[in-house]
C-alpha positions in Angstrom: 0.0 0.0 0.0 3.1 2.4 0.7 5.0 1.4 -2.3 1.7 1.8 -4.2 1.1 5.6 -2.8 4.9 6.6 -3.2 4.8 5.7 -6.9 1.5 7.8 -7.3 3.3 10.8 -5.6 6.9 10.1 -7.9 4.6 9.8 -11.0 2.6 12.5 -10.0 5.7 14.7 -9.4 7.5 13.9 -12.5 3.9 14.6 -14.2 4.3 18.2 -13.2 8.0 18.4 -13.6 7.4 17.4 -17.4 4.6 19.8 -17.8 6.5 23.0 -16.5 9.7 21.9 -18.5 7.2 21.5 -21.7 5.3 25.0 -20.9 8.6 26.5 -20.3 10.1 25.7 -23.4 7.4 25.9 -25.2 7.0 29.9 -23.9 10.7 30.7 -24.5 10.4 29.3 -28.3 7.4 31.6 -28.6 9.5 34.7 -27.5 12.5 33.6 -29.6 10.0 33.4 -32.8 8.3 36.5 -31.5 11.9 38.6 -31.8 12.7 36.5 -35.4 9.3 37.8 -36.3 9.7 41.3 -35.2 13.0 41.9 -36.5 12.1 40.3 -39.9 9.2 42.7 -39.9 11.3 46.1 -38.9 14.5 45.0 -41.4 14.7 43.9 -45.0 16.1 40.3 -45.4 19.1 39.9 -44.6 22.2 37.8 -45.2 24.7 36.9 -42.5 28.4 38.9 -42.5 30.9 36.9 -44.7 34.1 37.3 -43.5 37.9 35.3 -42.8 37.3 32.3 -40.9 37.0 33.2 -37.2 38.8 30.6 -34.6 37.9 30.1 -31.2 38.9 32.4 -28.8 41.3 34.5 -31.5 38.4 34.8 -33.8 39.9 36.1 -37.1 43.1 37.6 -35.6 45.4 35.4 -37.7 43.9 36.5 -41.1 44.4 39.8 -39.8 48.0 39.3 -39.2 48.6 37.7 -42.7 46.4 40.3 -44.7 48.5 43.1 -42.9 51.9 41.5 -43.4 51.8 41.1 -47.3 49.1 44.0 -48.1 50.3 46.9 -45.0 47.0 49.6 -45.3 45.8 47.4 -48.3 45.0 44.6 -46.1 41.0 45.3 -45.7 40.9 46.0 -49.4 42.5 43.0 -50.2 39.9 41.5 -47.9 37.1 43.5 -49.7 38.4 42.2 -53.0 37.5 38.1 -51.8 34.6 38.8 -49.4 32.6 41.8 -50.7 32.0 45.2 -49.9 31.0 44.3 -46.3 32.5 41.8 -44.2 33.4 41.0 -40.8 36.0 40.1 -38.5 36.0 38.8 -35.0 38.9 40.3 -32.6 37.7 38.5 -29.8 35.0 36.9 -27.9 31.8 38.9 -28.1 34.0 41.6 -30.4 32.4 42.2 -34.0 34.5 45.1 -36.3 32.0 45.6 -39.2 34.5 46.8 -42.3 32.6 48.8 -45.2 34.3 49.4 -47.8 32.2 51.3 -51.4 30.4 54.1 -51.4 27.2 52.3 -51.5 27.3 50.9 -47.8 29.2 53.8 -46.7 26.3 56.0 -47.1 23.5 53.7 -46.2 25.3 53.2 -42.7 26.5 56.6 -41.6 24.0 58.8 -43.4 20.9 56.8 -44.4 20.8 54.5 -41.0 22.8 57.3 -39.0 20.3 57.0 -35.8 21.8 53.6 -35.5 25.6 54.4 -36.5 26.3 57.7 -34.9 27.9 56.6 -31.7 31.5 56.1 -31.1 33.6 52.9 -29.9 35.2 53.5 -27.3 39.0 52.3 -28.0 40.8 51.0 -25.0 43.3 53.4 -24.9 41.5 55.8 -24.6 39.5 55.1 -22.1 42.2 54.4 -19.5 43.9 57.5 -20.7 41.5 60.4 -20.8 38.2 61.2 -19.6 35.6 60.7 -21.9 33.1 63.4 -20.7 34.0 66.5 -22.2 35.6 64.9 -25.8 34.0 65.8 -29.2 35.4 62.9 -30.6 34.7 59.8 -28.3 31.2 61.1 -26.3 28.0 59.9 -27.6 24.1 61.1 -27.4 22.8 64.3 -27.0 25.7 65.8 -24.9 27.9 64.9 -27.6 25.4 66.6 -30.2 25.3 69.8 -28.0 28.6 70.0 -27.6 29.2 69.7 -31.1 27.0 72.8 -31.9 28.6 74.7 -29.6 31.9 74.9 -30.8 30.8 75.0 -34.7 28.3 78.6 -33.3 32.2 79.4 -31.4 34.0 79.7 -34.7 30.9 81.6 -36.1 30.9 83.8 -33.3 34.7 84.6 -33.2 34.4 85.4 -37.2 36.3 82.1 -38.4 33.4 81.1 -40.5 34.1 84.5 -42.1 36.8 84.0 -45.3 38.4 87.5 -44.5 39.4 86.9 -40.6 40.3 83.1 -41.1 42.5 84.0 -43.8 43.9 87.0 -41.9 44.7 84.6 -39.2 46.3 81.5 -41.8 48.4 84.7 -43.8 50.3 85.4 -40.4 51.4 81.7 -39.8 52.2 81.2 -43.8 54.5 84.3 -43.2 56.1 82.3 -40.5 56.4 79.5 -41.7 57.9 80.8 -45.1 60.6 83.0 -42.6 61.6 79.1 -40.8 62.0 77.7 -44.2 64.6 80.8 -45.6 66.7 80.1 -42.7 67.8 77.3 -44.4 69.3 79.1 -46.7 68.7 76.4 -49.9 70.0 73.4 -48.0 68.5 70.4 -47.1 66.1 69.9 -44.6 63.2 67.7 -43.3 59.9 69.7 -43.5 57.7 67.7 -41.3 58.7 69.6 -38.0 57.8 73.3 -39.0 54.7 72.1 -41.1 53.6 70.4 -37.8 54.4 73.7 -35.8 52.2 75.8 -38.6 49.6 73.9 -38.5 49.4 73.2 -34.6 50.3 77.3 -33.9 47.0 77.7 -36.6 44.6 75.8 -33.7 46.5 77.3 -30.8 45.9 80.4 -31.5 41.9 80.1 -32.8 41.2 77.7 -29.6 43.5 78.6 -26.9 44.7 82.5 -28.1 48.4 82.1 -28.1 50.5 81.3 -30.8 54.3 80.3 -30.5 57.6 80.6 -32.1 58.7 77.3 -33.8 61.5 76.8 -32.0 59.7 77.5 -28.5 60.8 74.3 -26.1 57.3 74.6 -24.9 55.7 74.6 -28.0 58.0 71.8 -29.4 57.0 69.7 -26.8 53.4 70.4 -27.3 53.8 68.9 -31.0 55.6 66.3 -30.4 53.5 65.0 -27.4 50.0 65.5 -29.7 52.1 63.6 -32.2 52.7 61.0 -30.1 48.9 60.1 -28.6 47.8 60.4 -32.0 50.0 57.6 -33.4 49.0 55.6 -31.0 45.5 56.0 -31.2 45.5 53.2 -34.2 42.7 51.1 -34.2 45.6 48.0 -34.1 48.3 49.8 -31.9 49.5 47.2 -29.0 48.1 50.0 -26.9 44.6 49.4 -28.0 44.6 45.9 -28.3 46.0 45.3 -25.2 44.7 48.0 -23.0 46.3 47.2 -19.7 49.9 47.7 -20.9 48.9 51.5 -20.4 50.7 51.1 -16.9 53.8 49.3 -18.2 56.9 50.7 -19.6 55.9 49.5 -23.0 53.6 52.4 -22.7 55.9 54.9 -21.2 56.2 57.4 -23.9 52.7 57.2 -24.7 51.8 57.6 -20.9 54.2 60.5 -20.6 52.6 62.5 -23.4 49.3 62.3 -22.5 50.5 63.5 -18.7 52.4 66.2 -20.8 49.5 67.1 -23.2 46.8 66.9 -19.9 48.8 69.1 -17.8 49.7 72.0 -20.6 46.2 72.3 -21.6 44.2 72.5 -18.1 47.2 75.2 -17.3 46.1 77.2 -20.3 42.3 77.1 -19.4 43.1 77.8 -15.5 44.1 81.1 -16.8 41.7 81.7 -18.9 39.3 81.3 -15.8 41.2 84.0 -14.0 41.4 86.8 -16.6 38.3 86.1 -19.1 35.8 88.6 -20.0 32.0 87.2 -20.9 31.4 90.3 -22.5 34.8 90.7 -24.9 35.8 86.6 -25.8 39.3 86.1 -26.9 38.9 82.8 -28.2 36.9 79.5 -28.1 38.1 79.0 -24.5 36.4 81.8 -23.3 33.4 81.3 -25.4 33.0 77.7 -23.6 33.5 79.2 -19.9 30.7 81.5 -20.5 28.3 78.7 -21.9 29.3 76.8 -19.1 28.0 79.5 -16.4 24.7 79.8 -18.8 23.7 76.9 -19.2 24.3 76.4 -15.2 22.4 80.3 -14.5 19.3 78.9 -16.8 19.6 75.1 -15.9 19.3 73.6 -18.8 19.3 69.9 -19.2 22.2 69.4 -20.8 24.8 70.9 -18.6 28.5 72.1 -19.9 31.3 71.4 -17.1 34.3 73.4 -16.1 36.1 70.1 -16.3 34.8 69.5 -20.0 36.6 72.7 -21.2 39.9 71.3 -21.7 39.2 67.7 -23.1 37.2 69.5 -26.0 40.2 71.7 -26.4 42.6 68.5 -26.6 40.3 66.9 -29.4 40.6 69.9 -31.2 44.5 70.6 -30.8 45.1 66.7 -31.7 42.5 65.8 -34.4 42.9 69.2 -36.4 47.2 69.9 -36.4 48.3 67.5 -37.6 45.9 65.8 -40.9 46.8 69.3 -42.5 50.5 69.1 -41.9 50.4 65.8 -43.1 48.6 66.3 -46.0 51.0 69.2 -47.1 54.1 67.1 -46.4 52.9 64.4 -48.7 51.9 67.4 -51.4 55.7 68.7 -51.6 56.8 64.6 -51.5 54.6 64.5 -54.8 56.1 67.7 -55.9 59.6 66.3 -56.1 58.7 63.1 -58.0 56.1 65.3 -60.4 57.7 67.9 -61.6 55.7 68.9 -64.2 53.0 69.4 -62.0 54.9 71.2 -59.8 55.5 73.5 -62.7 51.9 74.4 -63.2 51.1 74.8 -60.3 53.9 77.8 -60.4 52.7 79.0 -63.6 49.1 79.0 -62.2 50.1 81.0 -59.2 52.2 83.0 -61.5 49.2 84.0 -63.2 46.6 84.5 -61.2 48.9 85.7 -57.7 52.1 86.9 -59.0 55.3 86.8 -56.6 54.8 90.2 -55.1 51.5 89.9 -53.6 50.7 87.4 -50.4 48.1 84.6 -51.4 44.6 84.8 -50.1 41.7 82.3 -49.4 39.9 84.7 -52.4 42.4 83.4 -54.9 40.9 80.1 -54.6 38.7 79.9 -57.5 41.8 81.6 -60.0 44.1 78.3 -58.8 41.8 75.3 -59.5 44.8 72.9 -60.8 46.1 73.9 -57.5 42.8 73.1 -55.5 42.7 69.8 -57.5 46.3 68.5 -56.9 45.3 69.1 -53.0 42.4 66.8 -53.4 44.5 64.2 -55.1 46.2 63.7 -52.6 43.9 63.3 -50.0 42.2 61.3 -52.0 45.3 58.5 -52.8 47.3 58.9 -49.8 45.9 60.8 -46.4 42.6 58.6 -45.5 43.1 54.5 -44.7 39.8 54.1 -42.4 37.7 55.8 -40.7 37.9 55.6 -36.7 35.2 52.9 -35.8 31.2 53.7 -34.7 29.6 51.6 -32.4 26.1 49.9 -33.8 23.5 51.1 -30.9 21.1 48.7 -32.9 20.9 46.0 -35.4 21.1 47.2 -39.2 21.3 46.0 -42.4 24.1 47.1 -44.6 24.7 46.0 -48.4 22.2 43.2 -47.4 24.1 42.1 -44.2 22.9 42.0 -40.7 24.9 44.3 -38.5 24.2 43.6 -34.7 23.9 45.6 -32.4 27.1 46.1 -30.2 29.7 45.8 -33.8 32.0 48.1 -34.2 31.5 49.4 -38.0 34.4 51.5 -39.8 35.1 52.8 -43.2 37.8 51.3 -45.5 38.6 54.8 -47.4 41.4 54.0 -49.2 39.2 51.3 -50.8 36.6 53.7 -51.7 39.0 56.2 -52.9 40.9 53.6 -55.1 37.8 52.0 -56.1 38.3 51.0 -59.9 34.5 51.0 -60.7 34.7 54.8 -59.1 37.5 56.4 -60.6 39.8 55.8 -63.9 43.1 54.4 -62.9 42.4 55.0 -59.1 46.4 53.9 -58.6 47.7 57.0 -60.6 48.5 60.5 -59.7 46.2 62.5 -61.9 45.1 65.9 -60.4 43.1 66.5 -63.5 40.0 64.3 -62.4 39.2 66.8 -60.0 38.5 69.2 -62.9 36.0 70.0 -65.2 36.5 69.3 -68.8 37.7 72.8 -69.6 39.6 72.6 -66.5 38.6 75.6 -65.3 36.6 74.7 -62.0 37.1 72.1 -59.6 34.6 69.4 -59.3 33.8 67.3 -56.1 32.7 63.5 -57.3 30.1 62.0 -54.8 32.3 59.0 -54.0 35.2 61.4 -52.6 34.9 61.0 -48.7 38.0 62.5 -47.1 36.6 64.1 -44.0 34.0 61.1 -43.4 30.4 61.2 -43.7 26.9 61.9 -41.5 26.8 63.6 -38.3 30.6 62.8 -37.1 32.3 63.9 -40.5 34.9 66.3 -39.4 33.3 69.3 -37.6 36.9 71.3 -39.0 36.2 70.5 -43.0 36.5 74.0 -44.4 38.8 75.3 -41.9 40.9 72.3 -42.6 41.0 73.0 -46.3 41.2 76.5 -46.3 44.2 76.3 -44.1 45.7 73.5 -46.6 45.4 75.6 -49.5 46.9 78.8 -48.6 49.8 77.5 -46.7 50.9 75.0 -49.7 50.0 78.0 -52.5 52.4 80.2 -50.5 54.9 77.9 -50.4 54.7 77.1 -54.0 54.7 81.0 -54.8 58.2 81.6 -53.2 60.0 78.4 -53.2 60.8 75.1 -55.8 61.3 72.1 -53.9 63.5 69.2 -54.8 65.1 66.0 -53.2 69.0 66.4 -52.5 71.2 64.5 -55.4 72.8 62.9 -52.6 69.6 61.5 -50.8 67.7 58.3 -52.0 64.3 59.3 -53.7 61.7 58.4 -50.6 58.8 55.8 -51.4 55.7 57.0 -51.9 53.7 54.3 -49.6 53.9 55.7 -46.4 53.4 54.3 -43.2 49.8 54.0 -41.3 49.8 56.8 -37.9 46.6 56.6 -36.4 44.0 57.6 -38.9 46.0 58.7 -41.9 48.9 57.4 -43.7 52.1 59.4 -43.1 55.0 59.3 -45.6 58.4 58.3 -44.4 61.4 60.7 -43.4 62.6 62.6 -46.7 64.4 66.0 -46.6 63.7 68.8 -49.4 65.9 71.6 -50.9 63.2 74.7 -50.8 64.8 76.7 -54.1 64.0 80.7 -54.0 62.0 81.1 -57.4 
């Protein structure tokens, strides 16, 4: 009778255990076909990411490696050219980098799915080396978007927007930079240092209201530390892919410029506390101390910190010096291989400027061919990738599923050497930036060199006004040639965070 009653209950028990198991299953199958459901109603069909082959645990790191040892920079548009324009790679467990690489998908991510795209990932190395509260480059939401505003309605305010006063101010620093290149005297000398100092003196002055002599030790080591935390901000720097050796000596120079950078600008904006005016603004500084205090007086809900002021300023200072220098150093490389170039673009400025006359950002539409060559070159050397967003929600891209949580870049250099795009992408030809008659410049849709969408670079026009008139005035004065005696420098370059840098060359800067 007890056996018979202890069976019941077992049976009984195992009954309900059963049914629970069944219901629960049966409920999380319905949620999992609910989400399928939904998502296949709110995206277009999708394809999953093709891709290397990942492995467990190092995902598709090794493909990585061998891409980048036999292709350098080429490497993703090598991969581009066997997987398509989208594919993906897997850095690590739970990682996902998203690589687009045509204009197509490029523009259907950041522009036509932007509320998706828009946000930043957050690279290791920065995050254990700056705040991120305050930056224009790695912040997200509406903060970010704010912030953003505010400093593009600063140069507005200050008159930058304005051709005459922004060309006032890049007039002065092309004097100076023409007076550091005469002390040479004709012989040879490498021009990355003053071009740096130009171009860095250029934001100094606009942002923080001083500008320096070149050979300032505090200035100098101002460039060279900005120089330094932007080479290492490479998406594939040791730094970033293995965070924690921040606090090692591996690190040290790295560590030591950011301490340097940190402690130079927060010096400059202490001051500015002490001696700013609301009513009489010297410079963006100033601007942003008074829109803190307002936005604080009227509480509104987005509030502006103090303690924000000088990470915005060190965005500025790093992302704007130095892509200009570069591209300029990697004009005057070309210059000494193309000579014939080089000599219309005299006769050009001979024409429309003369030598006596200092160039001006008005002379821009009389020097097309020069406008043009500038363009070339961003378009065949400066970009490599774009620094990588951060998916906030699943997309589609060129058919593909992109999840939520993947980091997503753009593979410029394959857009900009793109063979379906442009007509023999790997040759220097400043004329496709031309119209027919070659009397204008034209701008081709598929030419991306300051990004796209909301976090294309906020600097753009500042960025190529300042190009153009410090290259134009050092083509008006000077001829520049490689020494007999030095070995003519390769024109791949070498990727430095964002942007391919060329290697060390010196020039001979010839009075015309």
């Amino acid at each position: 009778m007890f056996s018979t009653v202890s069976r019941l209950i077992v049976t009984f028990d195992i009954s309900i255990y059963l049914t629970l198991s069944a219901t629960l299953l049966s409920v999380v199958l319905l949620f999992a076909y609910y989400r399928s459901f939904h998502r296949a109603k709110s995206q277009p069909a999708s394809r999953p990411l093709p891709g290397p082959r990942a492995w467990p645990l190092i995902g598709s790191i090794p493909a990585i490696v061998w891409y980048t040892k036999y292709f350098g920079h080429r490497g993703f548009t090598e991969m581009a050219r066997r997987h398509g324009p989208v594919f993906g790679l897997k850095l690590a467990p739970g990682q996902l980098l998203v690589v687009l690489n045509d204009r197509s998908t490029i523009r259907e991510a950041f522009i036509e799915q932007a509320s998706r795209m828009t946000n930043r990932h957050l690279q290791g190395l920065v995050k254990v080396s700056f705040p991120v509260q305050g930056s224009l480059a790695w912040e997200n939401g509406e903060i970010w978007a704010a912030r953003r505003r505010f400093i593009l309605r600063a140069f507005r305010t200050l008159g930058y927007s304005k051709r005459g006063i922004l060309g006032l101010r890049i007039q002065e620093e092309a004097r100076a930079l023409c007076a550091s290149i005469d002390k040479y005297g004709g012989l040879p000398f490498d021009p990355r240092h003053i071009l740096e100092c130009a171009t860095s003196n250029l934001f100094c002055a606009i942002a923080l209201g001083d500008r320096y002599e070149y050979e300032s030790p505090l200035f100098c080591s101002l460039v060279r530390n900005s120089k330094i935390v932007l080479d290492n901000l490479s998406a594939v720097s040791i730094g970033n892919c293995l965070p924690f050796l921040y606090h090692t000596p591996v690190c040290r120079e790295y560590r030591d410029a950011v301490i340097g950078l940190t402690d130079f600008i927060r010096g400059l904006v202490d001051q500015h506390k002490d001696t700013y005016n609301c009513n009489h603004p010297r410079d963006v500084v100033d601007l942003y101390l008074a829109e803190v205090k307002r936005r604080r007086e009227e509480g509104e809900t987005l509030k502006f910190e103090e303690e924000d002021v000088w990470r915005s300023m060190l965005d500025i200072l790093i992302a704007g010096s130095f892509s200009t220098a570069t591209q300029i150093l990697w004009t005057l490389l070309f210059m000494t291989k193309y000579k014939s170039v080089q000599q219309r673009i005299h006769d050009e400025i001979d024409s429309a400027v003369g030598r006596e006359r200092q160039p001006s950002l008005d002379d821009g539409p009389l020097l097309p061919f020069t406008r043009a060559t500038l363009f070339e070159i961003q378009r065949c050397r400066i970009a490599t990738v774009s620094v990588p967003h951060l998916a906030s929600g699943d997309a589609v891209v060129g058919g593909c599923l992109v999840p939520k949580g993947a980091q997503v870049l753009a593979n410029f250099w394959a857009l900009h050497h793109d063979p379906q795009e442009w007509e023999e992408p790997e040759q220097f030809k400043p004329c496709r930036f031309l119209s027919k008659d070659g009397s204008a410049v034209v701008m081709p849709e598929n030419f991306m060199p300051f990004g796209v969408g909301p976090r294309m670079c906020p600097g753009e026009q500042f960025a190529k006004h300042q190009a153009f008139l410090l290259f134009v005035s050092i083509m008006q004065r000077y001829r520049v040639t490689i020494p007999t005696t030095d070995p003519m420098p390769d024109l791949e370059g070498t990727v430095c965070g964002p942007a391919l840098h060329p290697g060390n060359f010196r020039i001979i800067a010839e009075l015309r």
